[in-house]
N, C-alpha and C positions, 0 to 999 in steps of 0.2 A: 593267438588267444587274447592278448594285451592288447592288440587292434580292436578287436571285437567289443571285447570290454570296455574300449575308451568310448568307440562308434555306439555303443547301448547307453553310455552315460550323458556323453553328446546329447542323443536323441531322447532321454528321460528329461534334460536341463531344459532342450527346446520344449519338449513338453510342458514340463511345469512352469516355464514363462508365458506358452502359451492358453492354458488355466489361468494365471494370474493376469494376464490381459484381458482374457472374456471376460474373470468375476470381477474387475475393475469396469468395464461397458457394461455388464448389466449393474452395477448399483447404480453406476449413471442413470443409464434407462429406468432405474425403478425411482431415483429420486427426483428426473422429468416428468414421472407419470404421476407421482405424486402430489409435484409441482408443478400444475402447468402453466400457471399465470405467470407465475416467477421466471419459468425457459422460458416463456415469450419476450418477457421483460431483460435478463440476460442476452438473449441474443439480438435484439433489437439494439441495446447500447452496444453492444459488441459491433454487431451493423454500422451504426452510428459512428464509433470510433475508428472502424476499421477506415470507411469512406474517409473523414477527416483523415487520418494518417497517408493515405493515397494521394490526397490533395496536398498534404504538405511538402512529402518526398517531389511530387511532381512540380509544385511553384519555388523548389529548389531552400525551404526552408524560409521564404518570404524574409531576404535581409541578406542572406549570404552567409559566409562562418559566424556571425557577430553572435547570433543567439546560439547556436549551437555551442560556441566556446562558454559563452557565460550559464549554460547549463551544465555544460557537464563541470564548470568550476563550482557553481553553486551545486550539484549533486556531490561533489568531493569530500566538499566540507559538510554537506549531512554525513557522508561517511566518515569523515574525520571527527565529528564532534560524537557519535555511536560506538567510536572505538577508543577517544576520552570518557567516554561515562563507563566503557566495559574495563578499562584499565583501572580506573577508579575504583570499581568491586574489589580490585584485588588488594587495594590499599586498607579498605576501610575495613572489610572482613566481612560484618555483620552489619544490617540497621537495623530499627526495627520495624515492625510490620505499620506503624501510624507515621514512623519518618517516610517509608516507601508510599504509602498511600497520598499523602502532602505531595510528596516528588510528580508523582504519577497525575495529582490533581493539579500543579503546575503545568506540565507538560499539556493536558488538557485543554486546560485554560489559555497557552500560548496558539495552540490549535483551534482552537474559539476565534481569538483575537486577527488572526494571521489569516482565518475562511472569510471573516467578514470585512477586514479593510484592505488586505492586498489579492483580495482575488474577487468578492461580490461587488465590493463599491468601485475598482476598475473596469471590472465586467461591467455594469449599469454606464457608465462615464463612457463606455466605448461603444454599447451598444445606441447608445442613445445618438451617440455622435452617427455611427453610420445608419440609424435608423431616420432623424430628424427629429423622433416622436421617443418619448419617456417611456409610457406604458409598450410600447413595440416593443423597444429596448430589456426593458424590465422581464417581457416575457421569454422574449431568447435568453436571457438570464436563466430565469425558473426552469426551462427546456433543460440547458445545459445542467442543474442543480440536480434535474430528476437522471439525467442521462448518468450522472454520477451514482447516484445512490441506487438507482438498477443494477449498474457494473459492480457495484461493492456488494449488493444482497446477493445479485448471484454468483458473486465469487466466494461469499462466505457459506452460501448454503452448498456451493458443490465439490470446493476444497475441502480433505481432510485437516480439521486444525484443533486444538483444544486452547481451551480458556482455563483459570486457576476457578475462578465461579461456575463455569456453565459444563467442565470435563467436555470428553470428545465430542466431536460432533464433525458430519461430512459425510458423504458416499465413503465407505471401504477405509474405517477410519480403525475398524478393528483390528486390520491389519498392517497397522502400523505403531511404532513404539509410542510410549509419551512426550519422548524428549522431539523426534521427528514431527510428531503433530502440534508440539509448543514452535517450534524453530518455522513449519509451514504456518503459524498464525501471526507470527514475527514479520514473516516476509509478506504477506497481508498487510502487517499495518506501516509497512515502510515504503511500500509501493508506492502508493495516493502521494504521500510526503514528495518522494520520488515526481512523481507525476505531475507536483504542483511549482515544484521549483524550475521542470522546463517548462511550462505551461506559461507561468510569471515572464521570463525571458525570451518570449515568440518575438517578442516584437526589438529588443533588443534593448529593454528601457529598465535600467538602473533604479529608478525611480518607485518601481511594481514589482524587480524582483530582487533587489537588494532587502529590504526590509521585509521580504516573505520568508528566505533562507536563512537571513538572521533568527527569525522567530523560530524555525524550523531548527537550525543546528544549535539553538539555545536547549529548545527543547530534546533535542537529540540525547544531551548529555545526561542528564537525570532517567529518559527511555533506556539508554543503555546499560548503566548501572542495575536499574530496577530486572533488565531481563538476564542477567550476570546474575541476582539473585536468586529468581525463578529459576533459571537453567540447574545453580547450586544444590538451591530447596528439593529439585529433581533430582538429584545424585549425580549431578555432571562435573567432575574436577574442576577447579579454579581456571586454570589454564588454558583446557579445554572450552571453558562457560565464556572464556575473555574472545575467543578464537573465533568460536558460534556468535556470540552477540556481535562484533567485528564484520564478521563476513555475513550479517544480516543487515548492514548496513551498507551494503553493495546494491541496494535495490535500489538506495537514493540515487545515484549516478545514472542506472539504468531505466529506473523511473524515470528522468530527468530528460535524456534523452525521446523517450517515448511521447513525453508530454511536449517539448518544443518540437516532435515530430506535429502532432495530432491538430497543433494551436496556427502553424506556419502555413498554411495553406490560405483557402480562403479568407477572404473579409470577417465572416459571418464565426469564420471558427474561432475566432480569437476571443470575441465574449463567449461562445459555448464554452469553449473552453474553459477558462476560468470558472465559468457556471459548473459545470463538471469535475473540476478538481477542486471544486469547495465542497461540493454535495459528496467527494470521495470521502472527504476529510472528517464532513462533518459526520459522515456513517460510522466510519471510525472510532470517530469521538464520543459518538451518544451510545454505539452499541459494544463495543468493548472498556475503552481506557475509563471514561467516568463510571460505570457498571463496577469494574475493577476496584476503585479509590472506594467504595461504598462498602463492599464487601465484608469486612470487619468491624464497622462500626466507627470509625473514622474518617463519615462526610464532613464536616463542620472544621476540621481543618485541613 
């Protein structure tokens, strides 16, 4: 009889995961049909990068371990500097709602600074070099800019995530908590970060991605703090908030990896590239963090 009853429970459990599988495909399908411009645009940069990342694996990472090492070290220290601001929470306690927004409009701002001269004006410098021609150059630039900000719109519009301004948002985002849908928009905005620090390092030059992951794990520190208070603000223990923010900073290493995959291959990829993980950055930047700093009435500092 206890057989029976385990065997019925089993097969209720397979059930209800397999329910929750299909009503997860169809909000997909209903928010592709919603959006069709956008799944084209999605799966084209998805296209786009996946080919780059095939190229890179197969020309062996163009350099040998050199870029690979200096990513994943510069991916470390984004996560080392997320797990300094998420420890930092626990020191300070409280801040208040205009010191957070400052922080966050810093962070921004280092994201501004770090899209445009360690990742557009190298991209332009390299593309030009392998092209002969400025405007050639310039345009595999803007290619790679948009190729960026396609991947990030349609990762935001088909992940479930919330924002503290804009509440839930995402396919099947109802069924999921608030703090799971804050934690998936985290790991959103630390990916590109991720993405950009091996991107800078394809090529194995110090020179592009030394002063990108500085900017980055500078900015890290005040990001992590800030989501240590969200997490709080949401009823999330101290401890707990330092752990989440922490292990949301695991995306930088992983990121990091991805992007010196995507960047290592062809000629041609290495400005895309950087084109691509500035346009990540910058989607980031304009459509969540500075949105954010506004929110309370606290743009102007």
């Amino acid at each position: 009889m206890q057989n029976n009853n385990a065997t019925g429970t089993g097969l209720a459990l397979d059930g209800a995961a397999a329910v929750t599988g299909q009503a997860w495909r169809d909000a997909w399908r209903q928010q592709a049909r919603q959006h069709p411009w956008m799944t084209a645009g999605l799966a084209l940069s998805m296209a786009a990068v996946t080919l780059m990342l095939i190229s890179g694996i197969a020309d062996g990472l163009s350099g040998g371990g050199e870029p690979l090492r200096l990513a994943t070290l510069g991916g470390l220290a984004g996560f080392a500097a997320t797990a300094l601001g998420a420890l930092a929470g626990i020191a300070l306690g409280r801040i208040s709602a205009r010191m957070e927004d400052s922080l966050l409009g810093f962070a921004a701002g280092m994201m501004l600074a770090a899209s445009s001269f360690s990742l557009i004006l190298p991209g332009l410098a390299a593309a030009k070099e392998m092209t002969g021609n400025g405007a050639a150059g310039a345009l595999i630039v803007v290619a790679g800019l948009a190729l960026g900000v396609l991947l990030m719109l349609g990762l935001d519009r088909f992940t479930p995530h919330e924002h503290d301004s804009t509440g839930p948002c995402g396919p099947g985002c109802e069924r999921i908590g608030r703090v799971g849908l804050f934690v998936l928009a985290i790991t959103l905005h630390n990916l590109p970060e991720g993405m950009a620090i091996g991107v800078s390092f394809a090529r194995g030059e110090l020179d592009v991605g030394l002063p990108l992951t500085s900017a980055i794990a500078l900015q890290d520190i005040p990001e992590g703090l800030a989501v240590v208070m969200a997490l709080r603000a949401a009823g999330v223990g101290a401890w707990r908030a330092v752990l989440m923010a922490g292990a949301s900073g695991l995306m930088e290493p992983l990121g990091a990896l991805f992007g010196v995959g995507i960047a290592g291959g062809l000629a041609v990829a290495y400005p895309i590239g950087l084109g691509l993980a500035a346009g990540a950055l910058l989607f980031v930047e304009s459509h969540g963090a500075i949105p954010e700093t506004h929110r309370n009435g606290h743009q102007t500092p």
